[in-house]
N, C-alpha and C positions, 0 to 999 in steps of 0.2 A: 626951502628944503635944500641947500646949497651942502646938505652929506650926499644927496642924487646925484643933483645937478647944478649949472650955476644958472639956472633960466626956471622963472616962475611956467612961462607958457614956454614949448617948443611944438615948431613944426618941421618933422621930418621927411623923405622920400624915402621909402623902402623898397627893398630888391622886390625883385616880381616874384621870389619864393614869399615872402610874407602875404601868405593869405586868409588866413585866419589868425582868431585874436590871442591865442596860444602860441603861433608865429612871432607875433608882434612882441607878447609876451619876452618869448627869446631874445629875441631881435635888441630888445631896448637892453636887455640883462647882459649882452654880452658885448652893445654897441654904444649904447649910447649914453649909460650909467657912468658916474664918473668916477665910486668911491660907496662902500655900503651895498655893495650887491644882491647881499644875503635880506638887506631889507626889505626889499622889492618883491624877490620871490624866491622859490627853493625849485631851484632845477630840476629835482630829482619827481617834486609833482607837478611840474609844468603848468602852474598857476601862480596868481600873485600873492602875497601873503594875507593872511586872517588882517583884519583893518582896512585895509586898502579896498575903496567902493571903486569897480571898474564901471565907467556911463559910457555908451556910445549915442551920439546925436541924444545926449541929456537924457538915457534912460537906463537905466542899471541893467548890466549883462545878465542878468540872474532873472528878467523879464523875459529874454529872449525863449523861445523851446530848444537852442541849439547850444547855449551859454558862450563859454571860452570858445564851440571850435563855431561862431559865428563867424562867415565870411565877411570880411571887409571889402566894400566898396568905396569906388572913385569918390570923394567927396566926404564921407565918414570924420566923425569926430568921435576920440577915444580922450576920455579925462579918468587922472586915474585922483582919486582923492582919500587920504586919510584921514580916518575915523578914530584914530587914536591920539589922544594929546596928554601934556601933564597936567598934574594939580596943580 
């Protein structure tokens, strides 16, 4: 996906304001995207776009009862993966 980014897997540090996955959300949209912003997500609903399956520690945010504003902790793994492709 080298319109994001040029790295299949990234690991980043985020400020101590990212704390939740709406945070992060931002965080990636405004820091760390390289090109295609609008694909990722729309600012204006402070989620990621329709396609895109957000997992933390391999389980889809949408499991959570908190969803997007689940808190992240120390150690946490976020994959974000498209569910969209062509014919």
């Amino acid at each position: 996906m080298d319109i994001l980014t040029t790295a299949a897997q990234l690991t980043i540090t985020t400020p101590i304001s990212v704390r939740t996955l709406t945070d992060l959300y931002k965080y990636i949209h405004s820091t760390v995207l390289t090109s295609r912003h609008d694909f990722f997500m729309d600012p204006e609903e402070e989620e990621v776009r329709p396609g895109i399956l957000v997992l933390v520690n391999d389980t889809d945010v949408e499991v959570y009862p908190e969803g997007n504003e689940y808190v992240l902790k120390e150690g946490d793994t976020v994959a974000f993966i498209s569910t969209l492709h062509g014919g």
